[in-house]
N, C-alpha and C positions, 0 to 999 in steps of 0.2 A: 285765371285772372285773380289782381288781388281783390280785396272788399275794403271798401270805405267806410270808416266807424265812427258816429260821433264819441263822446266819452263814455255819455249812458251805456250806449250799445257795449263798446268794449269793458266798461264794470261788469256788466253783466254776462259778458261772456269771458270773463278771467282774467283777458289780458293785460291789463290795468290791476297792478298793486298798488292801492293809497298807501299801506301802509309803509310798506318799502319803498314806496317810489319805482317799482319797475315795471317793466314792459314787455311781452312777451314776442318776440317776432317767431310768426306763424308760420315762416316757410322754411327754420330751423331751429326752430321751440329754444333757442336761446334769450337769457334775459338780460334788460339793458335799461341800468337807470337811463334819470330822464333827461339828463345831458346826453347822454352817449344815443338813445333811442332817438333823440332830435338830430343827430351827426347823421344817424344813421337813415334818415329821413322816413325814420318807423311812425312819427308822429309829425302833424302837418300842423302847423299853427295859422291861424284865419289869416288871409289872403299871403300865406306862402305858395310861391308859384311852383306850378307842375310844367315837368316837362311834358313833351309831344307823346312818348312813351309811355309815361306816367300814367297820365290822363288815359289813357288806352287800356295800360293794363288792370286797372280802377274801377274800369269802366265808366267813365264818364262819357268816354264818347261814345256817342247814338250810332252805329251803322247806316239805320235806315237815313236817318234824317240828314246825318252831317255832321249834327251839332254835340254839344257839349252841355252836359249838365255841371253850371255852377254849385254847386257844394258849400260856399260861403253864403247862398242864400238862402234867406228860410223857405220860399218857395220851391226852391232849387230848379231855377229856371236856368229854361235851354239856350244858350248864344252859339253861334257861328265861331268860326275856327278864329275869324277877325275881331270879334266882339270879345273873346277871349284872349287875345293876343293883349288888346286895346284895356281891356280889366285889370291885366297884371295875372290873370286866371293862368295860363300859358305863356312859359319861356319861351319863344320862338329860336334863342342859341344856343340851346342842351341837345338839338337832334339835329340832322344833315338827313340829304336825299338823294340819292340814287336814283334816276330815271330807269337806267335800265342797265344790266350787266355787265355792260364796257361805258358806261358814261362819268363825265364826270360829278364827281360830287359837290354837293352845293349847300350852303347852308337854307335854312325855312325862308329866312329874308329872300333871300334873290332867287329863290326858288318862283316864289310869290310873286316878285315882281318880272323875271322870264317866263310868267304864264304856265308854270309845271304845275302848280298847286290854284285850285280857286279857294279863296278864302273864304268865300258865300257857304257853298254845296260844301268845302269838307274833303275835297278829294284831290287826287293827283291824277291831274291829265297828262298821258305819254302816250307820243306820237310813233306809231309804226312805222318805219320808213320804208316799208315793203308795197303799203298801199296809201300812206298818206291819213290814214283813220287816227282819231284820237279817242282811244282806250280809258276810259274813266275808272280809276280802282279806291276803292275809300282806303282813311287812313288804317285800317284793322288790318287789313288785308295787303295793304302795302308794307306792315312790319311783318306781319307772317310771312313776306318771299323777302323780306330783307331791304325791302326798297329806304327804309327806315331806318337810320341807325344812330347813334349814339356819338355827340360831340367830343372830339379826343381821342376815340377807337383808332386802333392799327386795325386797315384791313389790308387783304393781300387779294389782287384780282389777277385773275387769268383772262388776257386780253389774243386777242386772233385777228392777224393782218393779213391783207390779202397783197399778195406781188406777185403778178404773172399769176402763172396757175400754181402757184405756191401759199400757204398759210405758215406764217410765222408765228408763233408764239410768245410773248413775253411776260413775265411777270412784273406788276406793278404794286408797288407799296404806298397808301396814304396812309397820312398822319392828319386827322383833323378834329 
Protein backbone atom coordinates (compact mmCIF):
# COMPACT_ATOMS: atom_id res chain seq x y z
CA UNK A 1 0.00 0.00 0.00
CA UNK A 2 1.14 3.47 -0.51
CA UNK A 3 1.98 5.96 2.46
CA UNK A 4 0.55 9.44 2.95
CA UNK A 5 3.08 12.22 3.76
CA UNK A 6 2.61 15.60 4.84
CA UNK A 7 5.52 17.75 3.58
CA UNK A 8 7.65 17.65 6.77
CA UNK A 9 7.37 13.91 6.57
CA UNK A 10 8.49 13.77 2.95
CA UNK A 11 11.74 16.49 3.52
CA UNK A 12 12.62 14.37 5.66
CA UNK A 13 12.60 11.25 4.14
CA UNK A 14 14.17 12.66 0.68
CA UNK A 15 11.56 12.76 -1.46
CA UNK A 16 10.82 16.34 -1.62
CA UNK A 17 13.64 18.45 -3.41
CA UNK A 18 13.32 22.27 -2.33
CA UNK A 19 15.95 22.89 -4.07
CA UNK A 20 15.12 21.54 -7.54
CA UNK A 21 11.70 21.47 -7.15
CA UNK A 22 11.29 17.55 -7.51
CA UNK A 23 9.71 14.67 -6.41
CA UNK A 24 10.50 11.46 -6.03
CA UNK A 25 7.83 8.67 -6.91
CA UNK A 26 8.56 5.70 -4.65
CA UNK A 27 7.12 2.86 -6.56
CA UNK A 28 9.73 3.68 -9.51
CA UNK A 29 12.36 6.04 -7.85
CA UNK A 30 11.71 8.43 -10.92
CA UNK A 31 11.80 12.11 -10.47
CA UNK A 32 9.14 14.63 -11.38
CA UNK A 33 9.03 18.24 -10.98
CA UNK A 34 6.27 19.74 -9.45
CA UNK A 35 3.85 20.23 -12.15
CA UNK A 36 4.38 16.96 -13.59
CA UNK A 37 4.41 15.10 -9.81
CA UNK A 38 0.82 17.04 -9.44
CA UNK A 39 -0.36 15.40 -13.17
CA UNK A 40 1.00 12.67 -11.85
CA UNK A 41 -1.27 12.74 -8.65
CA UNK A 42 2.38 12.00 -6.65
CA UNK A 43 1.32 15.18 -4.65
CA UNK A 44 -2.28 15.68 -3.29
CA UNK A 45 -2.99 19.41 -2.54
CA UNK A 46 -5.61 20.06 0.62
CA UNK A 47 -9.04 18.93 -0.25
CA UNK A 48 -8.00 17.21 -3.68
CA UNK A 49 -10.21 14.39 -4.00
CA UNK A 50 -9.24 10.68 -3.76
CA UNK A 51 -10.74 8.18 -5.53
CA UNK A 52 -12.43 5.01 -4.01
CA UNK A 53 -8.94 3.21 -4.75
CA UNK A 54 -6.95 5.70 -3.76
CA UNK A 55 -8.13 6.13 -0.47
CA UNK A 56 -7.63 2.25 -0.16
CA UNK A 57 -4.49 2.10 -1.21
CA UNK A 58 -3.23 5.10 1.25
CA UNK A 59 -4.76 3.63 3.55
CA UNK A 60 -7.15 5.74 4.68
CA UNK A 61 -9.79 3.39 4.78
CA UNK A 62 -10.27 1.60 8.20
CA UNK A 63 -11.13 -2.21 7.62
CA UNK A 64 -12.41 -2.73 10.75
CA UNK A 65 -14.57 0.29 11.13
CA UNK A 66 -15.68 1.26 7.54
CA UNK A 67 -14.58 4.60 7.79
CA UNK A 68 -12.11 6.79 6.29
CA UNK A 69 -9.58 8.81 7.89
CA UNK A 70 -9.78 12.43 6.62
CA UNK A 71 -6.12 13.60 5.91
CA UNK A 72 -7.14 17.31 5.40
CA UNK A 73 -7.77 17.42 9.13
CA UNK A 74 -5.63 18.05 11.87
CA UNK A 75 -7.39 15.63 13.90
CA UNK A 76 -7.63 13.35 11.05
CA UNK A 77 -10.80 12.30 11.98
CA UNK A 78 -12.78 9.15 10.90
CA UNK A 79 -16.12 9.83 8.33
CA UNK A 80 -18.23 7.16 6.82
CA UNK A 81 -17.79 6.29 3.08
CA UNK A 82 -21.02 9.13 2.81
CA UNK A 83 -19.59 11.69 4.94
CA UNK A 84 -16.73 11.46 2.65
CA UNK A 85 -18.40 11.44 -0.53
CA UNK A 86 -20.48 14.67 1.06
CA UNK A 87 -16.58 16.43 2.04
CA UNK A 88 -15.42 16.42 -1.51
CA UNK A 89 -12.90 13.85 0.54
CA UNK A 90 -14.04 10.93 -2.17
CA UNK A 91 -14.72 10.89 -5.83
CA UNK A 92 -17.61 8.60 -6.00
CA UNK A 93 -17.07 8.62 -10.27
CA UNK A 94 -13.29 7.35 -10.64
CA UNK A 95 -14.35 3.62 -9.50
CA UNK A 96 -17.35 1.35 -10.66
CA UNK A 97 -18.56 -2.01 -8.98
CA UNK A 98 -18.88 -5.26 -9.88
CA UNK A 99 -21.21 -7.28 -7.71
CA UNK A 100 -20.09 -10.43 -8.79
CA UNK A 101 -18.40 -12.10 -11.73
CA UNK A 102 -21.11 -12.08 -14.51
CA UNK A 103 -22.97 -8.93 -13.15
CA UNK A 104 -23.23 -5.83 -14.29
CA UNK A 105 -21.24 -2.98 -13.66
CA UNK A 106 -22.31 -0.08 -11.99
CA UNK A 107 -20.94 3.10 -11.07
CA UNK A 108 -20.57 3.97 -6.71
CA UNK A 109 -23.73 6.42 -7.36
CA UNK A 110 -26.28 3.82 -8.17
CA UNK A 111 -24.58 1.28 -6.67
CA UNK A 112 -25.52 3.19 -3.51
CA UNK A 113 -28.71 3.93 -4.35
CA UNK A 114 -29.62 -0.15 -5.54
CA UNK A 115 -28.66 -1.09 -1.95
CA UNK A 116 -25.00 -2.88 -3.24
CA UNK A 117 -23.04 -0.63 -1.14
CA UNK A 118 -24.16 0.85 2.54
CA UNK A 119 -22.70 4.13 2.84
CA UNK A 120 -22.86 3.97 6.75
CA UNK A 121 -20.79 0.54 7.53
CA UNK A 122 -18.37 0.98 4.46
CA UNK A 123 -19.21 -2.16 2.68
CA UNK A 124 -20.57 -3.89 -0.33
CA UNK A 125 -23.48 -6.07 0.23
CA UNK A 126 -23.99 -8.93 -2.44
CA UNK A 127 -26.61 -11.19 -2.48
CA UNK A 128 -26.11 -15.11 -3.05
CA UNK A 129 -28.64 -16.25 -5.16
CA UNK A 130 -28.14 -19.77 -4.22
CA UNK A 131 -29.48 -19.11 -0.73
CA UNK A 132 -30.72 -15.68 -0.74
CA UNK A 133 -27.94 -14.46 2.19
CA UNK A 134 -26.45 -11.13 1.92
CA UNK A 135 -22.53 -11.38 2.08
CA UNK A 136 -21.02 -8.29 3.61
CA UNK A 137 -17.28 -7.69 2.18
CA UNK A 138 -15.45 -4.29 2.91
CA UNK A 139 -14.16 -2.14 0.47
CA UNK A 140 -10.27 -3.63 0.95
CA UNK A 141 -11.38 -6.73 0.21
CA UNK A 142 -13.68 -6.18 -2.51
CA UNK A 143 -10.67 -4.54 -4.59
CA UNK A 144 -8.37 -7.48 -3.77
CA UNK A 145 -11.02 -10.08 -5.75
CA UNK A 146 -11.64 -7.20 -8.25
CA UNK A 147 -15.10 -6.24 -7.26
CA UNK A 148 -13.50 -2.60 -7.55
CA UNK A 149 -12.24 -1.24 -10.36
CA UNK A 150 -11.29 1.71 -12.04
CA UNK A 151 -13.59 4.29 -14.10
CA UNK A 152 -12.78 3.96 -18.02
CA UNK A 153 -11.01 0.45 -17.71
CA UNK A 154 -11.57 -2.08 -20.57
CA UNK A 155 -12.39 -5.21 -19.06
CA UNK A 156 -13.13 -8.53 -20.72
CA UNK A 157 -15.54 -11.16 -18.79
CA UNK A 158 -16.14 -14.68 -19.31
CA UNK A 159 -19.85 -15.07 -19.03
CA UNK A 160 -21.68 -18.85 -18.75
CA UNK A 161 -25.30 -19.35 -19.94
CA UNK A 162 -27.23 -22.12 -19.24
CA UNK A 163 -29.81 -23.63 -22.26
CA UNK A 164 -31.10 -27.00 -21.75
CA UNK A 165 -28.36 -28.95 -20.36
CA UNK A 166 -25.93 -26.91 -22.29
CA UNK A 167 -23.39 -23.83 -21.18
CA UNK A 168 -22.66 -21.47 -23.49
CA UNK A 169 -19.85 -19.26 -23.29
CA UNK A 170 -19.41 -15.71 -24.29
CA UNK A 171 -17.20 -13.09 -24.05
CA UNK A 172 -18.16 -9.75 -22.99
CA UNK A 173 -16.29 -6.33 -23.35
CA UNK A 174 -17.01 -3.09 -21.13
CA UNK A 175 -15.84 0.09 -21.57
CA UNK A 176 -16.71 2.33 -18.51
Amino acid sequence: KNKLLNITEALKEGLIDPERSNVVDTSTSKLFNLENALQEKLLKTPKMQFDLLEAIQYNLYDEASGQFEDPYTREKALVTFEQGIARGLIDPSTTMLRASNDSEIVTISNAISAGLIDPISGQILIKNPQNDQVEKINFAKAMELGLLVPAGKRVRFLTKHFWGDFFIYTHRTFIY
